[in-house]
C-alpha positions in Angstrom: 81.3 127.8 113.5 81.3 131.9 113.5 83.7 131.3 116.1 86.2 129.6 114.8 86.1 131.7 111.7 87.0 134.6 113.8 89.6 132.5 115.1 91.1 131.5 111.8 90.7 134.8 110.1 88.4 133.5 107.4 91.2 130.6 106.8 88.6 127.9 106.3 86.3 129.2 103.6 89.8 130.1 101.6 91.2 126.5 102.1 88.0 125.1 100.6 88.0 127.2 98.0 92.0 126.3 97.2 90.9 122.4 97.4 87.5 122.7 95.0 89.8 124.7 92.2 92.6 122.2 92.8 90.1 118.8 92.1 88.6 121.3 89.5 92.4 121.1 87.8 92.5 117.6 88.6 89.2 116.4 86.3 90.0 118.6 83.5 93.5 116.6 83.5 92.0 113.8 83.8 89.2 114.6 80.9 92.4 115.6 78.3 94.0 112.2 79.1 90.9 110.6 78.6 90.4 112.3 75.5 94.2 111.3 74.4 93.6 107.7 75.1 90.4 107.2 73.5 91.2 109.2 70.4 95.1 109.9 70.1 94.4 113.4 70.3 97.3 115.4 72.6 97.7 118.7 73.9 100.0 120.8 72.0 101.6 122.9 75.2 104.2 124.7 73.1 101.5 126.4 71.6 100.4 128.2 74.7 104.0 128.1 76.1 106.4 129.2 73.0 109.8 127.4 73.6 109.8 128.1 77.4 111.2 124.8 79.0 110.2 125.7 82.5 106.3 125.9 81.2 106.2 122.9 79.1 107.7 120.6 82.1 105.5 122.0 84.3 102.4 121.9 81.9 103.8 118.2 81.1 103.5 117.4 85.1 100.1 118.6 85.4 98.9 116.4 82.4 100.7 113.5 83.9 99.2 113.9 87.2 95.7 113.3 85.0 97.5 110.2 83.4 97.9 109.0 87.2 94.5 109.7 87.8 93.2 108.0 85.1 95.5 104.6 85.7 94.0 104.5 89.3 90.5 105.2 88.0 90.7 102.2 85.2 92.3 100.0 87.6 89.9 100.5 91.1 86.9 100.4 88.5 88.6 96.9 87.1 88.9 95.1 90.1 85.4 96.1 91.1 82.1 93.6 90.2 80.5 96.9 89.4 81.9 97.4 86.1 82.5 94.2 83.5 85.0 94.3 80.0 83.4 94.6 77.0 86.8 94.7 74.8 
């Protein structure tokens, strides 16, 4: 394993640390859209952005990838026998 460190230049323990912030990102977009399905409550962005378009489609993407995430979630646990509807 030293070995192919030295071969990489270090590349390997930098990719994983890219990948664990990136799924980092990815919960905590997932945990606001939870948040805005189970209480209405949304994420002002033009609060952190002012009136920059660029930043609010691009915060607007990243919350949308955690609506994704959350779709897939509710529908993989819905088909499984694990979980059961209460509602």
């Amino acid at each position: 394993m030293v070995f192919l460190n030295l071969l990489t230049f270090g590349l390997w323990g930098k990719l994983g640390r890219i990948v664990h912030y990136g799924v980092d990102a990815i919960l905590i977009s997932t945990v606001l859209a939870g948040m805005r399905r189970s209480t209405g409550l949304t994420f002002q962005s033009k609060q952190i952005t002012g009136e920059s378009p660029d930043a609010n489609k691009w915060i607007e993407k990243y919350l949308g990838v955690g609506e994704w995430v959350m779709d897939q979630s509710v529908a993989i646990a819905g088909s499984s026998p694990w979980f059961k509807r209460t509602r």
